[in-house]
C-alpha positions as CSV (number, residue, x, y, z in Angstrom):
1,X,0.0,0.0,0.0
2,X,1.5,3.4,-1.3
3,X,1.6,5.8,1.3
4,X,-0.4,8.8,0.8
5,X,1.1,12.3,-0.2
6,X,1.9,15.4,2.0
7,X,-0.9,17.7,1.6
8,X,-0.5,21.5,2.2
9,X,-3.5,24.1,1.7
10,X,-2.1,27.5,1.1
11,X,-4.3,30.3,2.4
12,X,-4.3,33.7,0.3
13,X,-6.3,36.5,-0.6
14,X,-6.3,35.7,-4.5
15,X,-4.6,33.6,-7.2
16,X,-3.0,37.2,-9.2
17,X,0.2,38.2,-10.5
18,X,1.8,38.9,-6.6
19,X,5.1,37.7,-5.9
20,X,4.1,35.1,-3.2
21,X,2.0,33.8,-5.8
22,X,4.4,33.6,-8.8
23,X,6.7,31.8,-6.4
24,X,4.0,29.3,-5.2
25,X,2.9,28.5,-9.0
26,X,6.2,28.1,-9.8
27,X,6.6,26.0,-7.0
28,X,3.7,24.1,-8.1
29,X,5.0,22.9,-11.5
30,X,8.2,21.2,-10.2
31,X,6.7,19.5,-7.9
32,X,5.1,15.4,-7.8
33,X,1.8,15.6,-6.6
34,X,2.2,12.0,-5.7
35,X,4.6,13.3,-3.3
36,X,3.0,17.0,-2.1
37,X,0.3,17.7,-2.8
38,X,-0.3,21.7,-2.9
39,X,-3.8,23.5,-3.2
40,X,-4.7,26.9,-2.7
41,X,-7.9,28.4,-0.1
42,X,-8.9,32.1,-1.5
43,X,-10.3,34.7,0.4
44,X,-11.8,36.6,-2.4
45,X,-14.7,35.0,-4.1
46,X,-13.6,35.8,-7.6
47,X,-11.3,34.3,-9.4
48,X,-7.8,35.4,-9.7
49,X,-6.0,36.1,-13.3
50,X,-3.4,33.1,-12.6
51,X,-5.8,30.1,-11.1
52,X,-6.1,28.8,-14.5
53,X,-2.3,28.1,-13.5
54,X,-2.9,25.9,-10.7
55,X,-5.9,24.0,-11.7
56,X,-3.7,23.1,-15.3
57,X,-1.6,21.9,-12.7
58,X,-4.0,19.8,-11.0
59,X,-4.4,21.8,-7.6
60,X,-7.7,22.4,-6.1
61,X,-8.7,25.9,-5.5
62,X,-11.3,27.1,-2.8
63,X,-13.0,29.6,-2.9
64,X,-14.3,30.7,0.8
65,X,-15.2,34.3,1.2
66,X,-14.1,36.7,3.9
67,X,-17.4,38.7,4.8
68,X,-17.4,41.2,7.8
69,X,-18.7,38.4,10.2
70,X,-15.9,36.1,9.3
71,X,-18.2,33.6,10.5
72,X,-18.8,31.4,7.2
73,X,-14.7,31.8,6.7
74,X,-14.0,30.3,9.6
75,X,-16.7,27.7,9.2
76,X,-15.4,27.3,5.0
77,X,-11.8,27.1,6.3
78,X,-12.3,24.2,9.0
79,X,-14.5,22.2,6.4
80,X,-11.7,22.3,3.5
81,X,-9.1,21.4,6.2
82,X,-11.0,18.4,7.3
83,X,-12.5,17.1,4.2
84,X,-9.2,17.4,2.0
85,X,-7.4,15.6,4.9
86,X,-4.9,18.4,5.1
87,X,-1.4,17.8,6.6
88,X,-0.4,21.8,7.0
89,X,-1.5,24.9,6.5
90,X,0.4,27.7,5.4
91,X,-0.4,31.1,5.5
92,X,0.4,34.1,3.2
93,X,-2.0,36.3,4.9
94,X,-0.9,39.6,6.8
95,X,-4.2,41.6,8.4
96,X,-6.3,38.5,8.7
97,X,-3.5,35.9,9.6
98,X,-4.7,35.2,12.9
99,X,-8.1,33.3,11.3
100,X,-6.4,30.7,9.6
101,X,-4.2,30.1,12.6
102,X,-7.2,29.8,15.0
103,X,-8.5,27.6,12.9
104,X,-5.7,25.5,12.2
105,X,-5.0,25.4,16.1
106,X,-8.3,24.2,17.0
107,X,-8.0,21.3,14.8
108,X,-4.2,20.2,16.0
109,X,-2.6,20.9,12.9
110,X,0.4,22.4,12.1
111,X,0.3,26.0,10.7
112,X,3.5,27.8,8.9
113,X,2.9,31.8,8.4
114,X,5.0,33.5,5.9
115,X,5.1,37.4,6.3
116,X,6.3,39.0,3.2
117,X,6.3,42.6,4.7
118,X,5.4,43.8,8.3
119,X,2.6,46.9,6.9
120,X,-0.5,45.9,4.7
121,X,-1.9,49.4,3.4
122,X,-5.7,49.1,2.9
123,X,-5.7,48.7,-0.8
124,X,-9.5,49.2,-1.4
125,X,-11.4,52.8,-1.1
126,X,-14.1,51.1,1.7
127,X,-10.3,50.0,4.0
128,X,-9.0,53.3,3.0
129,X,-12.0,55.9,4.8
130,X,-10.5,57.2,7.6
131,X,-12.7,55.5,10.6
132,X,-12.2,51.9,9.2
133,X,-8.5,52.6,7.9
134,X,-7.7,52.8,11.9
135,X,-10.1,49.8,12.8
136,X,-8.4,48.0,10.6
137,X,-5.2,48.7,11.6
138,X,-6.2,47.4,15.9
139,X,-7.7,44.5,13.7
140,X,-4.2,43.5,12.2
141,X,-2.2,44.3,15.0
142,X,-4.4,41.6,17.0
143,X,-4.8,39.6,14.4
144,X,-1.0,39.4,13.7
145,X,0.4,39.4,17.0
146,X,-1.7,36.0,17.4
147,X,-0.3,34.5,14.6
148,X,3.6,35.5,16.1
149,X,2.5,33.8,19.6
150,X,0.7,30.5,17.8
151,X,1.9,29.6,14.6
152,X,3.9,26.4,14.5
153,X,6.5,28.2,12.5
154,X,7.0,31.6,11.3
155,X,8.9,32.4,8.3
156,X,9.6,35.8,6.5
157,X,11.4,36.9,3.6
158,X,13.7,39.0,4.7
159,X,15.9,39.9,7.3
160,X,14.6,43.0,7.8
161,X,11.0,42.1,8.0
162,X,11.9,39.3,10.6
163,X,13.6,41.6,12.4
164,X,10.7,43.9,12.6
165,X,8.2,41.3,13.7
166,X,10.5,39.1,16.1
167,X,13.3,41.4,16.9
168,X,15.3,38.1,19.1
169,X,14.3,35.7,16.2
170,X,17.7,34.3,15.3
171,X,17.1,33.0,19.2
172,X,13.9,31.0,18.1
173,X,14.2,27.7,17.0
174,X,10.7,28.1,14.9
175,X,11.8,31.4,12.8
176,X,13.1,30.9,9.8
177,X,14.3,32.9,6.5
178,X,12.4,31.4,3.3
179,X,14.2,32.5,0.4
180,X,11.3,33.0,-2.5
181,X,12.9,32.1,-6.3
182,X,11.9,31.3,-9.5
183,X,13.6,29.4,-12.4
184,X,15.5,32.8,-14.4
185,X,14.4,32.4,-19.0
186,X,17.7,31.7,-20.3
187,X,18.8,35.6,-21.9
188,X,17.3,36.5,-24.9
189,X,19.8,36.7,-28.5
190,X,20.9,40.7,-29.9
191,X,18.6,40.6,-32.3
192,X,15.6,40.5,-29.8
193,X,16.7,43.0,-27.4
194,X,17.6,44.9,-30.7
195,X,14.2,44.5,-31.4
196,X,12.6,45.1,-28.2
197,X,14.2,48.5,-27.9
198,X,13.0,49.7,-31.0
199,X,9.2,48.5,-30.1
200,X,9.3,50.8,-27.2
201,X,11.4,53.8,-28.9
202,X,14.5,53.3,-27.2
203,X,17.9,54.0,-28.2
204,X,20.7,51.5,-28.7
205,X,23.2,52.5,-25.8
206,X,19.8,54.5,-23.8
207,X,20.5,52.8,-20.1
208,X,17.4,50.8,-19.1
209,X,16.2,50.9,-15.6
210,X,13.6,47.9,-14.9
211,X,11.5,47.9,-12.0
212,X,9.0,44.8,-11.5
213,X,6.4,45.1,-8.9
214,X,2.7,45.6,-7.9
215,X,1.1,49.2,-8.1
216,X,0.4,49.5,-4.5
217,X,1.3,51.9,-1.5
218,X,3.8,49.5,-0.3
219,X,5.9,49.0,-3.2
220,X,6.5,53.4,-3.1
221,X,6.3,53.9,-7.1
222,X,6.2,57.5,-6.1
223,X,9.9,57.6,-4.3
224,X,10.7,55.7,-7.4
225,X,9.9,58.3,-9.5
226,X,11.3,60.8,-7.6
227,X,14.8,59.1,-7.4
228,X,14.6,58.4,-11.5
229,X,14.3,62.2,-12.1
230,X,17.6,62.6,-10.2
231,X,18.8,59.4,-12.7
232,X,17.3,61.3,-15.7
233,X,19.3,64.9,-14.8
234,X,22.7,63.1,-14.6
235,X,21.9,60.8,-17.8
236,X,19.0,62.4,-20.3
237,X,18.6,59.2,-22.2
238,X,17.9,57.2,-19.5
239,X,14.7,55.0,-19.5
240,X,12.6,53.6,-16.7
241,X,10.0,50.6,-17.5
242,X,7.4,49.7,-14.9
243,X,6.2,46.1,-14.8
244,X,3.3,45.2,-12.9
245,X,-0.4,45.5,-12.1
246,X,-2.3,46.8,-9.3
247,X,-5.5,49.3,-7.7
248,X,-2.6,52.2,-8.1
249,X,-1.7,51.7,-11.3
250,X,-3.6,55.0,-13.2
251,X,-2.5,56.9,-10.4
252,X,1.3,56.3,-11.1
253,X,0.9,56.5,-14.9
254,X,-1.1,59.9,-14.7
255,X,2.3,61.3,-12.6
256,X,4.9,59.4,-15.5
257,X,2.4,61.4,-18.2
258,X,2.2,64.8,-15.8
259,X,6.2,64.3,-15.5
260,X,7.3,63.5,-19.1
């Protein structure tokens, strides 16, 4: 009798072009489902631009919505856990970490958070109105500080974030670093980036600054900007190209327009 595989449920807000998710797809495709099995619980009912990528893959998505009562989530949650006979949980959440661990607790399974930043700006205009902006905030300073004390293991992404969160966590025997990478395209010939230039009107030997990255608060495409125009008065020719999507994203390309 073949033993049954590992089986990890990863909990997330939506299946989209982040980098936790990139990682996690990518993550998905080397991997022998025979051996780990990896599916994906959503907090937003619809569906994301990539989950077409894990269910090609043969992962299960969930979808179980995160309403104000958080009642049927935590009800959703415990029911996907139990039915899909779930091994671990691992959590990509920030603001609302704390639910999946009290759920994951209270059924005596082991729960791994991942923090990839220690701020979540609201990214909505309903979590941006000033009243529920600072409920919101309590709410994730609760919510996270749970997660810290409860989780099985926390991981983060950088030093600098694990630093913030668990200042004595080189101390801790369940902290770790996880180092999030993805398989680099081999380089592309002369003749493409020849060719790519001259599709977005630049010149042969204009320097090329790429930034890749969603257009949110956090990622601060405004103190980009800024620190490009200094780029642009020591070298003219100079080029920045912004890669990403995101709720901010004809915000910052009304200021490249305004700006030249």
């Amino acid at each position: 009798m073949t033993e049954r595989p590992l089986k990890v449920l990863h909990l997330l807000t939506a299946l989209g072009h982040g980098g936790a998710e990139i990682w996690l797809l990518n993550m998905l495709k080397q991997l022998d489902r025979a051996e780990c099995a990896m599916d994906f619980c959503l907090k937003l009912p619809q569906a994301g631009k990539l989950e077409h990528v894990a269910t090609d893959q043969g992962a299960r998505v969930f979808h179980v919505p995160l309403r104000p009562t958080h009642v049927g989530y935590l009800r959703g949650l415990r029911r996907t856990l139990i039915e899909g006979r779930y091994d671990l949980l691992h959590s990509h959440e920030f603001v609302y970490s704390g639910l999946g661990v009290a759920v994951a607790n209270a059924l005596k399974l082991p729960v791994v958070c991942t923090f990839h930043h220690w701020q979540s700006p609201p990214e909505t205009p309903l979590t941006r109105a000033p009243v529920l902006r600072q409920l919101r905030e309590v709410y994730g300073k609760v919510s996270m500080g749970y997660s810290l004390a409860n989780a099985t293991m926390r991981t983060a992404l950088s030093r600098k974030v694990m630093s913030h969160l668990i200042p004595d966590w080189q101390r801790r025997d369940n902290c770790r670093m996880l180092r999030l990478s993805t398989g680099i395209p081999p380089p592309g010939c002369p003749h493409a980036r020849a060719r790519l230039r001259e599709e977005l009107g630049f010149g042969e030997d204009d320097p090329v600054l790429l930034h890749v990255g969603r257009f949110i608060e956090q990622k601060n495409h405004g103190g980009l900007l800024d620190l490009f125009a200094r780029v642009r008065a020591e070298l003219p020719a100079a080029k920045l190209v912004l890669l990403g999507q995101g709720p901010l994203k004809d915000q910052v390309l009304a200021r490249v327009e305004r700006d030249g």
